[in-house]
C-alpha positions in Angstrom: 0.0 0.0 0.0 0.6 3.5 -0.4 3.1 5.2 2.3 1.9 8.4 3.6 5.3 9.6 2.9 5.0 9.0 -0.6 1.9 10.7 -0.7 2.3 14.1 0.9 1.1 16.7 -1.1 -1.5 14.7 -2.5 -3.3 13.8 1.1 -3.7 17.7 1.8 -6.6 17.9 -1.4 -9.8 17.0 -0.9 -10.9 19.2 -3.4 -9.4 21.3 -6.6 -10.1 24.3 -4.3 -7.1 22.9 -2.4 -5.2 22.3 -5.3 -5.7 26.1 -6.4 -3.9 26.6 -2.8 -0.7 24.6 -4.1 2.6 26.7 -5.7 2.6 25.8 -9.4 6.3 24.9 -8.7 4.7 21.7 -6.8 2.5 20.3 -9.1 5.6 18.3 -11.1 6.0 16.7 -7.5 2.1 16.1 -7.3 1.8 14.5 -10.5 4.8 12.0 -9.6 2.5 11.7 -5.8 -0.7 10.9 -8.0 1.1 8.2 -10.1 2.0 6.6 -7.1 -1.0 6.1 -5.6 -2.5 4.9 -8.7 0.3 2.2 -9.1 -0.5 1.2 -5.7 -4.0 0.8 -5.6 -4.7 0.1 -9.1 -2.7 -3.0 -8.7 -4.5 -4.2 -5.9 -8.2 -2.8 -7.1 -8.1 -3.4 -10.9 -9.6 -0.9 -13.5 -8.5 1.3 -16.7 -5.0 2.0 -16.0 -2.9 3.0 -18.7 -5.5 5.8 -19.6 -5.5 7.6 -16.1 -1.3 7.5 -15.8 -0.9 9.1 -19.1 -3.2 11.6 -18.0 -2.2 12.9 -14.5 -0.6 16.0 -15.4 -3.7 17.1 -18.0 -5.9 16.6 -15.1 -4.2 18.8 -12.5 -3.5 21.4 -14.8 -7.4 21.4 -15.3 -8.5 21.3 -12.4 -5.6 24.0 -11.3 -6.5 26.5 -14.2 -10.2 26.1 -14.2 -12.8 26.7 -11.6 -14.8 23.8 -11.8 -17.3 22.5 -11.1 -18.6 26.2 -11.9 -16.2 25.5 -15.2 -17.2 21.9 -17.2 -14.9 19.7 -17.8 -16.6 16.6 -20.1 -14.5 13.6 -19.9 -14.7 11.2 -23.2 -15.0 7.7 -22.6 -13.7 8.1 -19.2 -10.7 5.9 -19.0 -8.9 8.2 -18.2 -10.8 9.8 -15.1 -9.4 8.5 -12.3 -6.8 11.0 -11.3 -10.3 13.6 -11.5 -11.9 11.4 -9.1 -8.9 11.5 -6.8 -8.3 15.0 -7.1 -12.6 16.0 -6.7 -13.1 14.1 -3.5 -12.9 10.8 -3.6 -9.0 10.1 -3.2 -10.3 8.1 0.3 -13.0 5.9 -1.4 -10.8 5.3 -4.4 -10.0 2.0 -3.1 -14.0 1.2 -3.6 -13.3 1.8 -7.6 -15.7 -0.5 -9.4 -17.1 -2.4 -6.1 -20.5 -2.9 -5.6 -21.9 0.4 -4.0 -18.2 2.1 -4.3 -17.2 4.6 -7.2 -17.8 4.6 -10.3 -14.7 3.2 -13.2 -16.4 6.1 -15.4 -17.4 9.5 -14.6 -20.9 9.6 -13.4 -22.9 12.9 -12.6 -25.4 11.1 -9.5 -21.9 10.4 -8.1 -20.7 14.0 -7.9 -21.2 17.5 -9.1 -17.3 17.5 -10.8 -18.9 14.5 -13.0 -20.6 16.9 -15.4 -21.7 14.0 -18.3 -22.3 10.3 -18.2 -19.3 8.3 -19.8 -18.5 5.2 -21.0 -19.0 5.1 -25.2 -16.5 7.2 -27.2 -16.7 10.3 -29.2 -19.7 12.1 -27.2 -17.9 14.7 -25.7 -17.6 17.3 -28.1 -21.3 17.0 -28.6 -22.0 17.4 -25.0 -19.7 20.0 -24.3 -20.8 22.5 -27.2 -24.5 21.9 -25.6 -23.0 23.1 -22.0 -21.4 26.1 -24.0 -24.3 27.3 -25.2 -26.8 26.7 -22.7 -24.2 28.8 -20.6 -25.0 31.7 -23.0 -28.6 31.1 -23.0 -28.7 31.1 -19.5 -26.1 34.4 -19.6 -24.0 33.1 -16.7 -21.8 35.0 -15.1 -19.4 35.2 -14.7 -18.1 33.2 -17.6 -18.7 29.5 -17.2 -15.8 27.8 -19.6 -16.9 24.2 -21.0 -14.0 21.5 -22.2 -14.2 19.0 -23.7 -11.4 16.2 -23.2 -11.2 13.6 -26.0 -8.4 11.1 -26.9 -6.9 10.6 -30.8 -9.1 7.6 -30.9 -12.0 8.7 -30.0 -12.1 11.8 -32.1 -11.8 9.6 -35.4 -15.8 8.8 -34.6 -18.6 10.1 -36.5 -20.2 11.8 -33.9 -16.8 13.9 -32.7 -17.1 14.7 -36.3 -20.2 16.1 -36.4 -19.9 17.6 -32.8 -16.3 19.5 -34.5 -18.7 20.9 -37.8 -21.3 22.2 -35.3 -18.7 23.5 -33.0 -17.5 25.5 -35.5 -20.8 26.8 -37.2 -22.1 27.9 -33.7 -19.0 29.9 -32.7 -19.8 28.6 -29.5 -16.9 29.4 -26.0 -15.9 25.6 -26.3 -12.6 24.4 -25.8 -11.9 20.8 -27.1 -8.4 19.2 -25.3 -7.0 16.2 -28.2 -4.9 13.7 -26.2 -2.9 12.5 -28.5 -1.0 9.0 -27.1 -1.2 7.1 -30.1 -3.1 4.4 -28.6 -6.5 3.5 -28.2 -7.0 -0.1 -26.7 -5.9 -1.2 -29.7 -3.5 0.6 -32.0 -5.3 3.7 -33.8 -6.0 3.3 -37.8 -7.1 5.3 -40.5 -5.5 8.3 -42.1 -6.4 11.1 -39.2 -4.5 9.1 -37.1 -1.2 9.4 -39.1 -2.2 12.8 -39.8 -2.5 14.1 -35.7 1.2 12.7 -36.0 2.4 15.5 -38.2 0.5 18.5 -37.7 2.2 21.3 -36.2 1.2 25.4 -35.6 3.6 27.5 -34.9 2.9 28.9 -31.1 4.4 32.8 -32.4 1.5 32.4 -35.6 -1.1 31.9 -32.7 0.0 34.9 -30.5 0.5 36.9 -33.5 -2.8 36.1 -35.0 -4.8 37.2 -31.9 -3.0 40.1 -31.2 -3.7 41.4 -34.6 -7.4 40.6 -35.1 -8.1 42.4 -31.5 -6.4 45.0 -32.6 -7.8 45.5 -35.7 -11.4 45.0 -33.9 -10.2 48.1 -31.3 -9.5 50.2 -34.3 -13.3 49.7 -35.3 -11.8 47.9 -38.8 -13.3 44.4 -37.9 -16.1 43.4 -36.1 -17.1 39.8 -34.7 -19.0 39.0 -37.6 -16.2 39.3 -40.0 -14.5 36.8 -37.7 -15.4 33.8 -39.7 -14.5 35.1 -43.2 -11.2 36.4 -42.0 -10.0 32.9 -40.1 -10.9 31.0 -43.8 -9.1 33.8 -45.4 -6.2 33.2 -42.9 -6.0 29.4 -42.4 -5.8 28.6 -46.5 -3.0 31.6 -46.5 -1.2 29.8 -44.0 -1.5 26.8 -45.7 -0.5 28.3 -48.9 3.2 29.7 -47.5 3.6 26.8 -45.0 2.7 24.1 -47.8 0.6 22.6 -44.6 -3.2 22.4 -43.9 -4.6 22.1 -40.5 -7.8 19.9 -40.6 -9.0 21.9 -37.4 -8.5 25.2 -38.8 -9.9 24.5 -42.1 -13.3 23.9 -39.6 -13.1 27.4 -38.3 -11.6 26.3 -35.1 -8.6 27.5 -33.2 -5.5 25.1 -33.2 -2.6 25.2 -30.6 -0.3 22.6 -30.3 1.0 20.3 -30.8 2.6 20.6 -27.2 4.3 18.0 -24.5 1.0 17.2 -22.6 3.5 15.9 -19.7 5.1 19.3 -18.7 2.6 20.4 -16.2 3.9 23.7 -15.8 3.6 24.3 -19.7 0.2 23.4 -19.7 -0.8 25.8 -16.7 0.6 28.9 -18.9 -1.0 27.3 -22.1 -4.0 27.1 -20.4 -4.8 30.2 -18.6 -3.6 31.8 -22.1 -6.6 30.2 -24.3 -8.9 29.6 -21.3 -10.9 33.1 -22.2 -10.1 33.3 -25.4 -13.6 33.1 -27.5 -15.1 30.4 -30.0 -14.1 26.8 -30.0 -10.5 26.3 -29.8 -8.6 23.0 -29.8 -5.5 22.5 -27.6 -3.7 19.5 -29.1 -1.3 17.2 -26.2 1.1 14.6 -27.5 1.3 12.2 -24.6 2.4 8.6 -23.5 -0.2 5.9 -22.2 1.0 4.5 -19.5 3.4 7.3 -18.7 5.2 6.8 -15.3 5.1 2.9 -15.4 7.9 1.6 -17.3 5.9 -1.7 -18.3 2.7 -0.2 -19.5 4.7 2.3 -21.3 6.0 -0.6 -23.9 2.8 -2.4 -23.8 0.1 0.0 -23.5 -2.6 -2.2 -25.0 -2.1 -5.2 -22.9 -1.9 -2.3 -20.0 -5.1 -0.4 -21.0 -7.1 -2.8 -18.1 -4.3 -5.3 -17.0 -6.4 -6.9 -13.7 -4.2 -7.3 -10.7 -0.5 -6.1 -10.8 3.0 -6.7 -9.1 3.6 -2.7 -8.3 7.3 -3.3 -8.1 8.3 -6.1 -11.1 5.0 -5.3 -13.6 4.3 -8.7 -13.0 0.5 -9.1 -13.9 -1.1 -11.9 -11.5 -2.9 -14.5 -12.8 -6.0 -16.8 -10.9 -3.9 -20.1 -10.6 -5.9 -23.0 -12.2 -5.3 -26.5 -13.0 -6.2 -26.6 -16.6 -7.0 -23.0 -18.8 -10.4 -22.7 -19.7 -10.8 -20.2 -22.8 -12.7 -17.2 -22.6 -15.8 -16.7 -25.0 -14.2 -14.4 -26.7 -11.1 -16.8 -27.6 -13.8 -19.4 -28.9 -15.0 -17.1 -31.3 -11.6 -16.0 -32.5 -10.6 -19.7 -33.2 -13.7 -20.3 -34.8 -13.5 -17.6 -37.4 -10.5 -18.6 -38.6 -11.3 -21.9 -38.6 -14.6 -20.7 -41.0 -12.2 -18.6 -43.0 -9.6 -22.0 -43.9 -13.0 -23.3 -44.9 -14.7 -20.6 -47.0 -12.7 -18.1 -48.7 -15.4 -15.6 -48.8 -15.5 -15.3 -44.9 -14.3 -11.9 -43.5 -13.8 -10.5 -39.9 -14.9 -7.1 -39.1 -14.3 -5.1 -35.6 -14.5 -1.2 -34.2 -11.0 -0.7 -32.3 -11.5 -3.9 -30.8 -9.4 -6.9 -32.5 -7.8 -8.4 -29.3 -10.5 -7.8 -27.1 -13.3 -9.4 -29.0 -10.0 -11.7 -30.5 -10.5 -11.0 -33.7 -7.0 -10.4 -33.9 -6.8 -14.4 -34.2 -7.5 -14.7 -37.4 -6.1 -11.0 -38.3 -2.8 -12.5 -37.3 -3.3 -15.3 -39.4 -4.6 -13.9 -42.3 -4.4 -10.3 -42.2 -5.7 -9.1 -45.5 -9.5 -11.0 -44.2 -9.8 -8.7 -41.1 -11.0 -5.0 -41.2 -10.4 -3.1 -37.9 -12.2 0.5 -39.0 -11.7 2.1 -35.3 -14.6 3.4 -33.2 -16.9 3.3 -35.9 -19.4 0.9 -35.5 -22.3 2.6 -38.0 -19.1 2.4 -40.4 -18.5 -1.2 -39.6 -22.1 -2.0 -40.2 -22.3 -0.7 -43.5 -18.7 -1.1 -44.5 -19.9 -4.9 -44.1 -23.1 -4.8 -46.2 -21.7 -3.4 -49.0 -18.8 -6.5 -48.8 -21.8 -9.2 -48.3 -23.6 -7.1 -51.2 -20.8 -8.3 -53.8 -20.8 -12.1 -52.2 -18.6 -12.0 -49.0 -19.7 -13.4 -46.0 -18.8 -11.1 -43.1 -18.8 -11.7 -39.2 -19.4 -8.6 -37.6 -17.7 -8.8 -34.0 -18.7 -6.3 -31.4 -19.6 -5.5 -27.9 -23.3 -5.8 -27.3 -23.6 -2.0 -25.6 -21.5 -0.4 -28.8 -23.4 -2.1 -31.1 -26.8 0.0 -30.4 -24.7 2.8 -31.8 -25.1 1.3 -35.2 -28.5 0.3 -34.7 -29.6 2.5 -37.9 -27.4 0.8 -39.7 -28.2 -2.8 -39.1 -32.1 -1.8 -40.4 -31.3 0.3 -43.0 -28.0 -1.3 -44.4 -28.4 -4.9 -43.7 -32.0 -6.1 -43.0 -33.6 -4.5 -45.4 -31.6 -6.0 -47.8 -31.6 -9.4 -46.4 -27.9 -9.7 -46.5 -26.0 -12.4 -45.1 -24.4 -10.9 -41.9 -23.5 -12.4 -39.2 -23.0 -10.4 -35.8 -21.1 -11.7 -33.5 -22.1 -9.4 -30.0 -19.6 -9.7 -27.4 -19.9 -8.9 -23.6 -23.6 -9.8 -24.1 -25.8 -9.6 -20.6 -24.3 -8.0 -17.3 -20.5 -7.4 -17.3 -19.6 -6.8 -14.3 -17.2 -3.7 -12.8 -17.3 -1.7 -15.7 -21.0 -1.1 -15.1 -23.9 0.5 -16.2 -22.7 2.2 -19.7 -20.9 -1.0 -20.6 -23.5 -3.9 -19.7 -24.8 -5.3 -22.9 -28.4 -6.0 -21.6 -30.7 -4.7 -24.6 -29.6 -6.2 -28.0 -32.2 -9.0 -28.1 -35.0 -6.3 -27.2 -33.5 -3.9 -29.9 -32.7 -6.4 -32.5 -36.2 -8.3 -32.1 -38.1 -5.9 -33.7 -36.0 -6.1 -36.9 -37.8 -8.1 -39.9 -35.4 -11.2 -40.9 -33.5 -10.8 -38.0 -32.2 -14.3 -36.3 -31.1 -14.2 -32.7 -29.2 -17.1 -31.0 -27.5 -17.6 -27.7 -25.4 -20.6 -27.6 -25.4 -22.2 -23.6 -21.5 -23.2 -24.3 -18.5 -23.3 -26.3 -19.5 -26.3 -28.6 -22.7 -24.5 -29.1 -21.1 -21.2 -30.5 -18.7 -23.1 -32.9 -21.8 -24.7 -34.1 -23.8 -21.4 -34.6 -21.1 -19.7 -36.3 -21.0 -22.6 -38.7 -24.7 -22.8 -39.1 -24.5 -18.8 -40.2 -22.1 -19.9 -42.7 -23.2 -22.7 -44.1 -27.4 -21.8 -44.2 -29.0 -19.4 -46.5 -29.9 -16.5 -44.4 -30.2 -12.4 -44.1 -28.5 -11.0 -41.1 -28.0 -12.9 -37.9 -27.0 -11.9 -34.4 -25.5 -14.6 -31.8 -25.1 -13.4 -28.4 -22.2 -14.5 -25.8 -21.2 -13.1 -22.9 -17.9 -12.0 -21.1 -15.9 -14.2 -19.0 -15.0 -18.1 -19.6 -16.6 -20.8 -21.7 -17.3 -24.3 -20.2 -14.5 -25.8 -22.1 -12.1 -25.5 -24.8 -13.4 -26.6 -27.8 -10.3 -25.2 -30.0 -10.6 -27.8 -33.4 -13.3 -29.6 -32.5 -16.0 -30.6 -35.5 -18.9 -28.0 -36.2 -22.4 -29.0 -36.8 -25.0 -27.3 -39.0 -28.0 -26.7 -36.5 -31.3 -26.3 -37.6 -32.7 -22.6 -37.2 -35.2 -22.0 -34.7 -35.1 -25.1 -32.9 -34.9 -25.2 -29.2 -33.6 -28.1 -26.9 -35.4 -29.6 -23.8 -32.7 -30.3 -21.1 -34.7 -31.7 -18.6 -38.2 -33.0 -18.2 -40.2 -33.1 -15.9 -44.6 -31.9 -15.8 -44.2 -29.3 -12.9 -43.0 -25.6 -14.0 -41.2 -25.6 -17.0 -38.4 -23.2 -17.1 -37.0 -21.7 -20.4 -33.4 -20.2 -20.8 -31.3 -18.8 -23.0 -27.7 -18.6 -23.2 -25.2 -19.6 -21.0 -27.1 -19.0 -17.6 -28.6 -22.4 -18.9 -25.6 -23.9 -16.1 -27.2 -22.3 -13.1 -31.0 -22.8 -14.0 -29.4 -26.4 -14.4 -28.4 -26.5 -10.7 -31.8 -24.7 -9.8 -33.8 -27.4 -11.4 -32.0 -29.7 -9.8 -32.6 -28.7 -6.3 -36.2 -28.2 -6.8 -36.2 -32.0 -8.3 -34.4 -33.1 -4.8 -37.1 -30.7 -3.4 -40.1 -32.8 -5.0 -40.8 -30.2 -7.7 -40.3 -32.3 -11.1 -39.7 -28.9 -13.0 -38.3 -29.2 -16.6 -36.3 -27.1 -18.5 -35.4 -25.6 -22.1 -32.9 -24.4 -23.6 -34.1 -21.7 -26.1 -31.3 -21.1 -28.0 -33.0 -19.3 -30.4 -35.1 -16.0 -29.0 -36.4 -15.1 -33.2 -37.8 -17.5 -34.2 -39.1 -19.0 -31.5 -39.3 -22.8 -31.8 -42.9 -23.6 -31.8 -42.7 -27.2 -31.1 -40.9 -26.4 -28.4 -43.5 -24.3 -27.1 -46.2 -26.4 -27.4 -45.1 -29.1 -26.1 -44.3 -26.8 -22.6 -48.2 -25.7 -23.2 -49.3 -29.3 -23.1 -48.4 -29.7 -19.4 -50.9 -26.8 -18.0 -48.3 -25.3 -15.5 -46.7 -22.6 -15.1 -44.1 -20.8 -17.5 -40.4 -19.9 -16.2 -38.0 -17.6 -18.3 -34.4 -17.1 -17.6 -32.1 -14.3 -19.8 -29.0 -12.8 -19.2 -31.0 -9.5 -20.8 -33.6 -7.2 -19.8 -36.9 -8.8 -19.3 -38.2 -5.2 -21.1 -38.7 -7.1 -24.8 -36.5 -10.3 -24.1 -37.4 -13.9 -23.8 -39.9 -13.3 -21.6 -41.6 -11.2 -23.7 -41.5 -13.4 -26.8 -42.9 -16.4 -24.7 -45.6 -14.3 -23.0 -46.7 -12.9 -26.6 -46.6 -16.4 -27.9 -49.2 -17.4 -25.0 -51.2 -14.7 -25.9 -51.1 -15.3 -29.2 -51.8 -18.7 -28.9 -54.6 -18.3 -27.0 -53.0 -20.0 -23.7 -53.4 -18.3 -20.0 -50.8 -19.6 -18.3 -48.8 -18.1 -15.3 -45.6 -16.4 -16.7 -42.5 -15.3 -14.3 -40.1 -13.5 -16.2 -36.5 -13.6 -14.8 -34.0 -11.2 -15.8 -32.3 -8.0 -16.0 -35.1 -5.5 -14.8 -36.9 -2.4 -15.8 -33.8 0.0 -14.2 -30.3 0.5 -14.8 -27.9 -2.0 -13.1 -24.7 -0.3 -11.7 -21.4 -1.9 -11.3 -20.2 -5.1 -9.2 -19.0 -8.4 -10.0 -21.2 -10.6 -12.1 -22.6 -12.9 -9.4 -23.1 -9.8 -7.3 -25.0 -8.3 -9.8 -27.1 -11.7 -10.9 -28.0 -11.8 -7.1 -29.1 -8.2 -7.2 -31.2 -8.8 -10.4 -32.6 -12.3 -9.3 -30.4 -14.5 -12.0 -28.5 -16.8 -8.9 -29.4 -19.8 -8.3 -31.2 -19.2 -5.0 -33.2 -16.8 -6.8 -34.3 -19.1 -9.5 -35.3 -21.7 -7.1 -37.3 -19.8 -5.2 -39.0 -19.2 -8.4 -39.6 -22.6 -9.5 -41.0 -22.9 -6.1 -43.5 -19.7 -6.4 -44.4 -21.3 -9.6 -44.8 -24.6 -8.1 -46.6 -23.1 -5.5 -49.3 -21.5 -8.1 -49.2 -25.2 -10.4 -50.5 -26.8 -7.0 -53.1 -23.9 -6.1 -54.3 -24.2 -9.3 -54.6 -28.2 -9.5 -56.8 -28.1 -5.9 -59.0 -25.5 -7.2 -59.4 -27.7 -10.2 -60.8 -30.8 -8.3 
């Protein structure tokens, strides 16, 4: 742990209004406080970690210049936020970092007032920020309440930064944006703005000079505000004609500065308390390391981004000991796909920024001209893969289940429509765990449902996900989504044979006339252990595994109808449009009035904890699913008395 010693400065703030009290001579020795306690307790506590250390001396120079919360500051993302939680309060319950009922991982406004915007997806902050800016002019605070916007080089490549930059500049809003540039996202950046934010340069003198004229010139009554758009185009392309160099920002009507060492803390004080009243959106552009301070995560920032529990001294990441490695979901899919692709040469992987952590980087490493990583992109990704399926490919479309509602437009518009043959492979599917409430991937089935043509699957284990993914190639079909979660399969499966599976068809697990339980997906193992007890209990329950939520097997279903008891659904999902609501609606539609208890992710939003924490909060642990096969029970028998 953390010696007091090493600590000093940084145990004296409780707030930025004590950091404001600090000489600016100290904060180089703060920063190197701040990394410390982060290495200490982030290796004990894990979380986002390379983010936050490359980060530390942006933060305190914000927080030092800027009067916040009066002042916004709107994180992106939010990986890199914890050294703004330490510095706004909660340095003391940092150690409760993604806990049940501790901190946030992600800034998170019900948690404090410095939190001024939900995070968690990328590229919102611009957007968010230039709302803030000019409700603050609506509202004609005063005095001046400045609004930045912090965003990373990956982040900004996203549609909506892009849109949030071409509104910034046509409103001429007070917004500044703060480009943290560490050449890293989780995985490396691509595409062309990436290579270009590694170039672009503005001279500091141009900036000053600039400035000094055009107020100048507007004391001397020869300009006016108005004019100020005309005369920065004018400007910006004569620049660009002498210096044989175009800034991308500029051409956009907004202020560039930078690029600048976003690690010398005293720099970035004077930078900012230059620009911080300067008006119109300006961008401040920071060239920093991930993982700064930390020799290990330094060289290996991706495999640092999140690395679990550390060694604070060697780097040494600690692994669970077990007797024999039991591949993660995420691994079975990666192995699969390229097993697909030696079979069909028309199979092609597609990801957003996230190759090794949905492990598409499997068959990218094997065969790297099948594999398109387009960065945070996902409406991109979507379409990018229609138009290859158009012309005869057969894309598998990996990605998280909570970023995939970004594209959701896409998928109706640019696949369904069309009937094309995409297959979505959604990663991190149900509850998640410590990363929380932005990140849980809870709603895709009741999103995706609605779609015409869509097919949703949920394999309950590894064998069943090599078969789906087999099934999507070798079956005739427009899109279809198969859901897995996060975490570790049942077994590894790695070259085992794949079998076509027919479409729709459910499988029944377990019989029995009493309540008949449905699940779907991999939760199937704990309704297993449910059923079982109430068997021991003298409750002859049976159980189904769905595996298909659209369409619905129908045999299946009436074959449960035939036994007159009470119906059981189990989903790692939200029972909002899920399972349950497709096996309700297919009573009703059927004509049956049966008793229906509908077990799932419920009608609010589930913060952070582990998963079994958060299945006990929601009802999806085994003791919870007994005791509803014995409420059920408990009606079935009511029932049957009334009925002699």
């Amino acid at each position: 742990m953390t010696k007091p010693s090493e600590t000093e400065l940084l145990s004296q703030i409780n707030s930025p209004e004590d950091l404001k009290r600090l000489p600016v001579e100290q904060l180089p020795r703060l920063c190197a406080e701040i990394r410390t306690f982060l290495i200490n307790n982030v290796s004990q506590n894990p979380g986002h970690f390379a983010s936050s250390m490359g980060a530390v001396e942006l933060t305190v120079a914000l927080h030092y210049v800027f009067d916040t919360p009066y002042d916004r500051i709107v994180w992106d993302v939010g990986h890199q936020a914890y050294v703004h939680k330490i510095l706004t309060g909660r340095r003391d319950s940092f150690s409760t970092n993604r806990k049940l009922g501790g901190i946030s991982g992600f800034p998170n406004p019900r948690e404090s007032e410095y939190d001024t915007f939900s995070a968690g997806h990328a590229s919102n902050s611009i957007s968010a920020a230039l709302g803030m800016a000019v409700a603050t002019e609506l509202n004609n605070d005063t005095p001046r309440r400045n609004v930045c916007a912090v965003i990373g080089d990956a982040s900004i490549s996203g549609g909506l930064a892009f849109e949030g930059l071409n509104n910034a500049a046509n409103t001429n809003s007070n917004v500044l944006i703060i480009l943290n540039d560490n050449d890293m996202s989780i995985d490396r950046n691509v595409g062309s703005l990436h290579s270009y934010l590694a170039h672009i340069t503005t001279s500091k003198s141009y900036n000053n000079f600039r400035y000094k004229l055009f107020n100048g010139l507007k004391k001397l009554h020869i300009v006016t505000d108005r004019q100020r758009g005309p005369i920065m185009r004018f400007n910006n392309s004569l620049k660009a004609l002498l210096s044989h160099e175009h800034n991308i920002f500029e051409g956009l009507n907004i202020r560039y500065f930078g690029p600048i060492d976003g690690h010398d803390v005293l720099r970035l004080v004077r930078v900012l308390t230059d620009i911080k009243n300067m008006k119109g959106p300006r961008l401040l552009h920071l060239r920093t390391v991930k993982g700064k301070g930390f020799e290990p995560a330094e060289k290996d920032p991706s495999r640092w981004h999140a690395p679990g529990r550390f060694n604070p001294a060697t780097g040494e990441v600690v692994k669970a000991s077990a007797p024999v490695r039991i591949p993660k979901y995420q691994e079975v899919f990666g192995e699969t796909l390229l097993d697909l692709a030696k079979l069909d040469p028309r199979v092609v992987g597609v990801t957003a920024a996230m190759s090794s952590g949905t492990s598409m980087n499997i068959l990218q490493d094997a065969m790297p001209s099948r594999v398109f990583d387009v960065g945070i992109s996902e409406g991109h990704a979507v379409t990018f893969a229609g138009g290859m399926a158009t012309d005869g490919l057969r894309p598998f479309v990996a990605i998280y289940s909570t970023f995939l509602q970004r594209a959701y437009d896409n998928i109706v518009n640019d696949t369904a429509i069309q009937s094309l043959p995409i297959t979505f492979c959604i990663d991190r599917a149900g509850l998640v765990g410590e990363d929380g409430v932005t990140h849980h991937g809870v709603y895709d089935i009741a999103y995706l449902r609605p779609v015409p043509g869509m097919i949703i699957a949920s394999p309950r284990n590894a064998s069943m996900l090599r078969n789906l993914m087999y099934t999507s190639l070798v079956t005739e079909h427009g899109p279809m989504a198969i859901r897995y979660p996060r975490g570790s399969a049942d077994a590894d499966v790695a070259g085992t044979e794949m079998n076509r599976m027919p479409l729709g068809r459910g499988e029944l697990l377990s019989s029995g006339d009493g309540p008949q339980v449905i699940s779907l997906g991999p939760i199937a193992s704990i309704v297993a252990e449910a059923v079982k007890r109430a068997k021991n209990d003298g409750i002859n329950a049976a159980h189904y595994d769905a595996i298909f939520v659209k369409p619905l097997d129908e045999h299946m279903m009436q074959e449960i109808v035939s036994k007159q008891s009470p119906v059981i659904t189990v989903e790692d999902g939200t029972v909002e449009g899920g399972l349950g609501t497709v096996v309700s609606d297919w009573l009703r539609d059927h004509g049956y009035d049966l008793p229906v208890i509908k077990i799932g992710v419920p009608d609010r939003f589930i913060y952070h904890g582990t998963v079994a924490q958060l299945y006990a909060q929601c009802g999806l642990d085994e003791d919870s699913i007994f005791n509803s096969i014995k409420q059920a029970n408990a009606i079935y028998e009511d029932s049957y008395s009334r009925s002699r």
